[in-house]
C-alpha positions in Angstrom: -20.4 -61.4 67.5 -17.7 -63.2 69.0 -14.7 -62.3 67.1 -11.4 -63.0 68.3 -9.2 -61.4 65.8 -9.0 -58.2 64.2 -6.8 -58.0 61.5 -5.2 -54.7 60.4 -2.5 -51.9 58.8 -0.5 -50.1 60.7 -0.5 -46.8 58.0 3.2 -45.8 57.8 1.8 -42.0 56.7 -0.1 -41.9 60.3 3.1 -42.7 62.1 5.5 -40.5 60.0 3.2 -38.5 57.9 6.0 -37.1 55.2 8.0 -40.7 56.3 11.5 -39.1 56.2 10.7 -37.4 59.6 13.3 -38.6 62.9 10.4 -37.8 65.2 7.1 -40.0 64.6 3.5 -38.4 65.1 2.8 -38.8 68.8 -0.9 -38.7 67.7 -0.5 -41.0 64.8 1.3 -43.5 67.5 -1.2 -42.4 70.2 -4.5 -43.9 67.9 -3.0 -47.4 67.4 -2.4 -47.5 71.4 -5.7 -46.5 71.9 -7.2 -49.1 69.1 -5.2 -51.9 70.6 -6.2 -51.4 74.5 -9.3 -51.3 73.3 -9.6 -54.1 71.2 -7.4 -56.4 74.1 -10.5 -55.3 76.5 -13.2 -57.3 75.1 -10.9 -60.4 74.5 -10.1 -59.6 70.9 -5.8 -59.8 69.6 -4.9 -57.5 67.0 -3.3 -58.7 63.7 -1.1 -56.4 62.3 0.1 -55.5 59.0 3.1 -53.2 59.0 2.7 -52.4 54.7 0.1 -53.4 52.8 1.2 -51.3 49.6 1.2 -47.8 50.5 3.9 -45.6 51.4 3.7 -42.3 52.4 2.7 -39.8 49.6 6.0 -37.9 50.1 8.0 -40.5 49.6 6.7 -41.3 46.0 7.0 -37.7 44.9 10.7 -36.8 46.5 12.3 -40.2 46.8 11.1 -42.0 43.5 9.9 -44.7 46.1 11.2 -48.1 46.4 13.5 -47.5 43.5 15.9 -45.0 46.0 17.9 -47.0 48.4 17.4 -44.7 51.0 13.7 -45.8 51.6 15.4 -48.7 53.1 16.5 -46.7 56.0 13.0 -45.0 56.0 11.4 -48.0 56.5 13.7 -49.5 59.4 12.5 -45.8 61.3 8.7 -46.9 60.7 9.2 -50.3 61.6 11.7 -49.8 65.0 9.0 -46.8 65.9 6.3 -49.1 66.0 7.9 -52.5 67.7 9.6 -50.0 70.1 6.1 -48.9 70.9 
């Protein structure tokens, strides 16, 4: 079909499933690898989107969501995790 781009989201729940974990899901991690080699073999560069609205279910419920300051820090974990991978 000849694409050249693929655009999409990086789900912050597949990374850190509850999202106020230290440790992120080597499987959750292990997918977008696998995704990304994969598209990079037939030619085709990955557009990412770190947050496209949706933050792990956990969050919402425990932390009020964006209106506790502490999903700040929650966010800077997702975010590091994955440009460190």
């Amino acid at each position: 079909m000849g694409f050249k781009v693929f655009r999409t989201s990086i789900a912050w729940s597949r990374i850190f499933p509850n999202g106020d974990e230290t440790e992120p899901n080597e499987a959750g991690l292990q997918f977008y690898d696998d995704l990304f080699d994969e598209l990079l073999a037939h030619n085709i560069e990955p557009l990412i989107t770190l947050s496209h609205y949706e933050t792990p279910l956990h969050l919402s419920k425990t932390y009020d969501g964006w209106v506790n300051r502490k999903m700040i820090d929650f966010y800077e974990n997702y975010v590091r995790t994955v440009f460190n991978r």
